[in-house]
OpenMM code with the backbone's topology and positions (N, CA, C; nanometers):
from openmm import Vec3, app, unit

residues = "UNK UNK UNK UNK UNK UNK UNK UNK UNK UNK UNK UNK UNK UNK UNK UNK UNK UNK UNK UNK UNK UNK UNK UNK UNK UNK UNK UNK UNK UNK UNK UNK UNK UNK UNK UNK UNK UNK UNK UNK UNK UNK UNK UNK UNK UNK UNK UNK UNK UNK UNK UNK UNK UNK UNK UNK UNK UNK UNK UNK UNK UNK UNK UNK UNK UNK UNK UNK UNK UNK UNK UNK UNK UNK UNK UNK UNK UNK UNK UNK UNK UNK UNK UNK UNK UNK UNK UNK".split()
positions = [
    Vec3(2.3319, -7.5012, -9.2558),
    Vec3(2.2892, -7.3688, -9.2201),
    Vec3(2.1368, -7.3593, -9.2330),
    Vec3(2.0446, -7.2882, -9.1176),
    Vec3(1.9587, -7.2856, -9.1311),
    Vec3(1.8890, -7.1524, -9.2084),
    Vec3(1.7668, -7.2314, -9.2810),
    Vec3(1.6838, -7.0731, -9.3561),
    Vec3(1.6040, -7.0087, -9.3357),
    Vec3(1.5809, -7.0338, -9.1645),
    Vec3(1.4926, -6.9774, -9.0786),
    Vec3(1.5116, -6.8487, -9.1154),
    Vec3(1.4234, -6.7359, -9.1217),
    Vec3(1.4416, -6.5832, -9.1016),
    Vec3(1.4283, -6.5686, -8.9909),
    Vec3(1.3975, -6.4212, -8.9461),
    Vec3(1.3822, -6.3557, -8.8405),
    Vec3(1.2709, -6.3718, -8.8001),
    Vec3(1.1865, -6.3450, -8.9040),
    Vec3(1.0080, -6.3560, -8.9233),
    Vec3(1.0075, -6.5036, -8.8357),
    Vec3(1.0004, -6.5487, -8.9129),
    Vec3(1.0039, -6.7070, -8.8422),
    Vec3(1.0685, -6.7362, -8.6826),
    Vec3(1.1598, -6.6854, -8.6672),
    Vec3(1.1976, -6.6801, -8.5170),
    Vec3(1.0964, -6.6012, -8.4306),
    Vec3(1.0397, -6.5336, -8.4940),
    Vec3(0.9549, -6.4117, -8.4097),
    Vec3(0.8237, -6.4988, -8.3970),
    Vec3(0.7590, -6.5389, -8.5309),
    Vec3(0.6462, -6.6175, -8.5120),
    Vec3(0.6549, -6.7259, -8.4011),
    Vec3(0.7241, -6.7905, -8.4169),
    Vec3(0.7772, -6.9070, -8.3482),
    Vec3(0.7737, -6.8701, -8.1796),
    Vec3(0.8669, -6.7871, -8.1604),
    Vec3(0.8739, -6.7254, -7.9908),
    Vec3(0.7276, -6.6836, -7.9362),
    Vec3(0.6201, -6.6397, -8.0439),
    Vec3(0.5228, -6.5906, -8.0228),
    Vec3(0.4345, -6.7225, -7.9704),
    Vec3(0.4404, -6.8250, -8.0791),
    Vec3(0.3330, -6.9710, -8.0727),
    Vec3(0.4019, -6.9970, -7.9321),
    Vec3(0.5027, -6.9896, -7.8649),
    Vec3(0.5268, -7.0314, -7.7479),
    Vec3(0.5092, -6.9808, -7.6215),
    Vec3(0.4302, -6.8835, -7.6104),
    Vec3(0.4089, -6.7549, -7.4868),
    Vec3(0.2512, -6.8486, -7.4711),
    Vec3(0.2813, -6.9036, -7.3643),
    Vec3(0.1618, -6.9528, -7.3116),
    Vec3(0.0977, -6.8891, -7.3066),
    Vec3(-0.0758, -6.9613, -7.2684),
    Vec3(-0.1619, -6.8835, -7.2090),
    Vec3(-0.0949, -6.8514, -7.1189),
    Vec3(-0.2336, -6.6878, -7.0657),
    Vec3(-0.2265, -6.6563, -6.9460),
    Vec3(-0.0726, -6.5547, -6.8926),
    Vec3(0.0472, -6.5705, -7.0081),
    Vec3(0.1124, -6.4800, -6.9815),
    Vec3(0.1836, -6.4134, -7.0862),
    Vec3(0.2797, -6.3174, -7.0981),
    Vec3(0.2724, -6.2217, -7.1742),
    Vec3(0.4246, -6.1919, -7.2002),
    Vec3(0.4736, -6.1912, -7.2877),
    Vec3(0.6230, -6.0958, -7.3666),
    Vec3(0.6170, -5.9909, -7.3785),
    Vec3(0.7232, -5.9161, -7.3775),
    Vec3(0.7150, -5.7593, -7.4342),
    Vec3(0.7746, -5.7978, -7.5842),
    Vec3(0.7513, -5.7199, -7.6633),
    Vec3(0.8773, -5.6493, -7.7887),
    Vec3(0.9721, -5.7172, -7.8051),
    Vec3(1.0381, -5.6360, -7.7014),
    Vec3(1.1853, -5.6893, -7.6271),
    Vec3(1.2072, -5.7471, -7.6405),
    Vec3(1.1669, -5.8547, -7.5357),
    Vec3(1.1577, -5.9922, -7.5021),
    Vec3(1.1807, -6.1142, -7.5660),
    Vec3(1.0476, -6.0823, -7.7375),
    Vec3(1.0626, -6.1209, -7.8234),
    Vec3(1.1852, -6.1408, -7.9176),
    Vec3(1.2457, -6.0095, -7.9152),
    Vec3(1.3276, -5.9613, -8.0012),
    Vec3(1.4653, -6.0191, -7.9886),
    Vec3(1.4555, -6.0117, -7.8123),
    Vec3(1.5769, -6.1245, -7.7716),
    Vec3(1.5536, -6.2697, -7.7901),
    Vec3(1.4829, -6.3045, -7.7500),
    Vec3(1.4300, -6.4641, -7.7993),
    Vec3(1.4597, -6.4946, -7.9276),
    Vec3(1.4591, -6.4086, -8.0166),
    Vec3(1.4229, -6.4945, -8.1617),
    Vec3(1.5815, -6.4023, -8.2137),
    Vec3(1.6654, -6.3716, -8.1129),
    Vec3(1.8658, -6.3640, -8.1716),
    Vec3(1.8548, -6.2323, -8.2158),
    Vec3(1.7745, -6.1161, -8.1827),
    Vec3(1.8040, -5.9938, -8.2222),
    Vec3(1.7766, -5.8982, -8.1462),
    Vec3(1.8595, -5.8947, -8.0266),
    Vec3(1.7460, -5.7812, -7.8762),
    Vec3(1.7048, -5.6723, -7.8962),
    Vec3(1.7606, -5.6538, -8.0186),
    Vec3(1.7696, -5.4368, -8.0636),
    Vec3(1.6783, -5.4416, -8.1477),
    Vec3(1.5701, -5.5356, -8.1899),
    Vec3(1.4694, -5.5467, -8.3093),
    Vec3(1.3062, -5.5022, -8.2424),
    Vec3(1.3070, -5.4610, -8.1133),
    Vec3(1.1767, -5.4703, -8.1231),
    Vec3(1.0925, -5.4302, -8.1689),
    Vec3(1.1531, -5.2725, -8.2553),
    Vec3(1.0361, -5.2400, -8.3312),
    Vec3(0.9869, -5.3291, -8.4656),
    Vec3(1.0994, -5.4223, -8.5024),
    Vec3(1.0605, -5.5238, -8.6127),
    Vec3(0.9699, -5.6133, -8.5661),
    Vec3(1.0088, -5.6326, -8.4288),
    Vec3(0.8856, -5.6966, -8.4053),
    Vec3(0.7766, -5.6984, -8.3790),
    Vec3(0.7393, -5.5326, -8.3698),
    Vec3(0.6266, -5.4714, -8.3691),
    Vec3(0.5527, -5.4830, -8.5138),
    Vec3(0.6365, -5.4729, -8.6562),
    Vec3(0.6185, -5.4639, -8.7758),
    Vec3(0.5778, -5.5849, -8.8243),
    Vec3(0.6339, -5.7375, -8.7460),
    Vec3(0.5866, -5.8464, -8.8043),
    Vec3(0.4670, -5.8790, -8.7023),
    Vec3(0.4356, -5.8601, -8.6262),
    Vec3(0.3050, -5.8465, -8.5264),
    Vec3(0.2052, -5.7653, -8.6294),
    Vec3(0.2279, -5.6740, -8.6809),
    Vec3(0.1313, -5.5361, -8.7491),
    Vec3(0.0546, -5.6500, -8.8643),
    Vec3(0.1753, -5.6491, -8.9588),
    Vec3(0.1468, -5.7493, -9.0839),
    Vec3(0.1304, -5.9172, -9.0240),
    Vec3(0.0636, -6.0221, -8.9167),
    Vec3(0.0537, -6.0872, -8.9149),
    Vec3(-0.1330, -6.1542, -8.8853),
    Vec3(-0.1559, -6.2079, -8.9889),
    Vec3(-0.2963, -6.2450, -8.9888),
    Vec3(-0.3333, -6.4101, -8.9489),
    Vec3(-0.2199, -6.4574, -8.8970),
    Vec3(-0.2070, -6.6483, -8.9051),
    Vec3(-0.3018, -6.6679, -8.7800),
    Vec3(-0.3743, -6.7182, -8.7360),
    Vec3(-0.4716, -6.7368, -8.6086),
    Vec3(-0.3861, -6.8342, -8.5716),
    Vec3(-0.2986, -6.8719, -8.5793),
    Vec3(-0.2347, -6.9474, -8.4355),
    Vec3(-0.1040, -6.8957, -8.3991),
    Vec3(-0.1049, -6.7608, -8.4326),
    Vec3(0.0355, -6.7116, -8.3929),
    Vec3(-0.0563, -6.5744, -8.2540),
    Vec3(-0.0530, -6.6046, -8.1362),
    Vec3(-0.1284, -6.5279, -8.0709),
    Vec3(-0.0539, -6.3725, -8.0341),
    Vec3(-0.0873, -6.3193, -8.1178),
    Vec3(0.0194, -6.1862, -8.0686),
    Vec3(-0.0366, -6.1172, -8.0540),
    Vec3(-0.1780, -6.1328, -7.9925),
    Vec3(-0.1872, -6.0495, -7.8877),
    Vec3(-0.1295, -6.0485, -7.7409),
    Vec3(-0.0273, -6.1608, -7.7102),
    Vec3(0.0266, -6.1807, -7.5812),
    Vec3(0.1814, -6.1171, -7.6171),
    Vec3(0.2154, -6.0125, -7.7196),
    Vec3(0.3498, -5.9374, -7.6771),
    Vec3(0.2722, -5.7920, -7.6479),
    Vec3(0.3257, -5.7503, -7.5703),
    Vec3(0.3225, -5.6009, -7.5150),
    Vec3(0.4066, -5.5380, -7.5317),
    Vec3(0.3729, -5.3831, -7.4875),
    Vec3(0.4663, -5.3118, -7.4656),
    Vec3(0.5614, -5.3061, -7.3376),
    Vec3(0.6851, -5.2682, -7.3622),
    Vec3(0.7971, -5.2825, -7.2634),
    Vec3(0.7211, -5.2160, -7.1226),
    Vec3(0.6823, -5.0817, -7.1546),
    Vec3(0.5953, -5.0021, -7.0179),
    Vec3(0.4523, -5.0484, -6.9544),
    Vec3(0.4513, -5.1855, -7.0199),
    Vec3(0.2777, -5.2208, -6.9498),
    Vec3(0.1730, -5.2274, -7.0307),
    Vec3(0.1857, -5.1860, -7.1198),
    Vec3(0.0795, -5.1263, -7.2057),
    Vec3(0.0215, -5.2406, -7.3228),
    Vec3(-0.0731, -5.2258, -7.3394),
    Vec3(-0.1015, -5.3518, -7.4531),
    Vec3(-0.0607, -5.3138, -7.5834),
    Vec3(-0.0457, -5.2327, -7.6132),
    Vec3(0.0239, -5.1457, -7.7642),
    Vec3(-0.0976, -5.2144, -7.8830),
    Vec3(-0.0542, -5.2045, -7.9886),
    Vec3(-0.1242, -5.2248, -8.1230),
    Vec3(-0.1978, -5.3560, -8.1413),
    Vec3(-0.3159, -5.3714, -8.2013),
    Vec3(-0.3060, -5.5406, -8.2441),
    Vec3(-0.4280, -5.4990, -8.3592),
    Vec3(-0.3554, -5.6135, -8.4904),
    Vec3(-0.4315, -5.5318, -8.5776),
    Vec3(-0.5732, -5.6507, -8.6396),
    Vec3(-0.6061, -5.7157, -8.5319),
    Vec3(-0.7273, -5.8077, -8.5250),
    Vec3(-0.8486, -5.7355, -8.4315),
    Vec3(-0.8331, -5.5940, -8.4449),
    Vec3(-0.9138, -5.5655, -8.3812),
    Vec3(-0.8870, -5.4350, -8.2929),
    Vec3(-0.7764, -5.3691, -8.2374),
    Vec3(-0.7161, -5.2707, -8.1522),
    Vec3(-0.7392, -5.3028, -8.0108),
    Vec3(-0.6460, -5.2305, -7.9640),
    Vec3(-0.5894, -5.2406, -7.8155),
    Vec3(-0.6731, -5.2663, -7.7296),
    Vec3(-0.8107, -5.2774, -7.7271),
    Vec3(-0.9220, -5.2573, -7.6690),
    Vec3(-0.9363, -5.3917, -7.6695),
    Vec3(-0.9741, -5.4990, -7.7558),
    Vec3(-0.9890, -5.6075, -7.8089),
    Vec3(-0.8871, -5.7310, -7.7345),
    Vec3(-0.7992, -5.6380, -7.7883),
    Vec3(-0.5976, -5.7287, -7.7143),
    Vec3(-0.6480, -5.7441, -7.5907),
    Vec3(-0.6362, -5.6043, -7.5208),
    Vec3(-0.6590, -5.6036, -7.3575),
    Vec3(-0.7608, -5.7360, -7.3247),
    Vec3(-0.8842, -5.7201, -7.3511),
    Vec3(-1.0387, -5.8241, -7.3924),
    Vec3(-0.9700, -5.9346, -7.3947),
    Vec3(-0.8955, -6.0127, -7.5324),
    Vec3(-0.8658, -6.1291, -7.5210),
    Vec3(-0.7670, -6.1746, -7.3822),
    Vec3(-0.6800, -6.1045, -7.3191),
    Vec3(-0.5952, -6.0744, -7.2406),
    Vec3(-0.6082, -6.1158, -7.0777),
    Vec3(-0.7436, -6.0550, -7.0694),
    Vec3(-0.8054, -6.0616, -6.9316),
    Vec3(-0.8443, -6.2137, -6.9994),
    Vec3(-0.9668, -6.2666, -7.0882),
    Vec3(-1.0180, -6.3791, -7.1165),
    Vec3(-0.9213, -6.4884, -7.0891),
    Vec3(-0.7655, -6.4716, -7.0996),
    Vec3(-0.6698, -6.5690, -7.0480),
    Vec3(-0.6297, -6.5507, -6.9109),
    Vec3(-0.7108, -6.4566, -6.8461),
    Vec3(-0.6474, -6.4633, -6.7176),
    Vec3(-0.5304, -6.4028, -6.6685),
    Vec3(-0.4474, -6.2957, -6.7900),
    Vec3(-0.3473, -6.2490, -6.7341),
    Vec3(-0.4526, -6.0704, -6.6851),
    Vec3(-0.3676, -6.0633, -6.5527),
    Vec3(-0.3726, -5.8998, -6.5517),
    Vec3(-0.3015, -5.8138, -6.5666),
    Vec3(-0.3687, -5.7605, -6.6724),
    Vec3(-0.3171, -5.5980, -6.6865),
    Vec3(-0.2963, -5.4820, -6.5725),
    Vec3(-0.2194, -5.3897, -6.5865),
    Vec3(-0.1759, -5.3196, -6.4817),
    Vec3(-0.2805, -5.1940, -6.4881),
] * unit.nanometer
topology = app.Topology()
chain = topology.addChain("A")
for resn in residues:
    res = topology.addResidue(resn, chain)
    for name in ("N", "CA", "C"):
        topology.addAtom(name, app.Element.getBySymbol(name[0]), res)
């Protein structure tokens, strides 16, 4: 049995969102075995300071760049375009 947490599934789904494109919440939430979690995964995004976990590439479900706490939404968007994805 594995002793992976959730945390760890979430980090993990995150290190894997290439450049250049983008997850929602959601997305995440399904990826890492829990589809109904996204606000947890908003919560382990909030509390995450690791520089190689890039989360500024999950979004919000409606488009939106939502929270990022390396800086705010302004910043996210910034790194965002710098990979080449566009925002709506």
């Amino acid at each position: 049995m594995s002793s992976e947490t959730f945390t760890d599934r979430v980090r993990a789904t995150d290190k894997a969102i290439p450049i250049g494109t983008t997850l929602t919440y959601q997305e995440v939430a399904r990826r890492a075995g829990s589809p109904r979690a996204a606000r947890a995964v908003g919560a382990i995004m909030r509390r995450n300071y690791d520089l190689t976990i890039p989360c500024h590439r999950v979004i919000r479900a409606d488009g939106a760049v939502g929270g990022y706490n390396r800086g705010g939404p302004v910043l996210k968007a910034q790194l965002l375009r710098q990979e080449k994805f566009s925002l709506r």
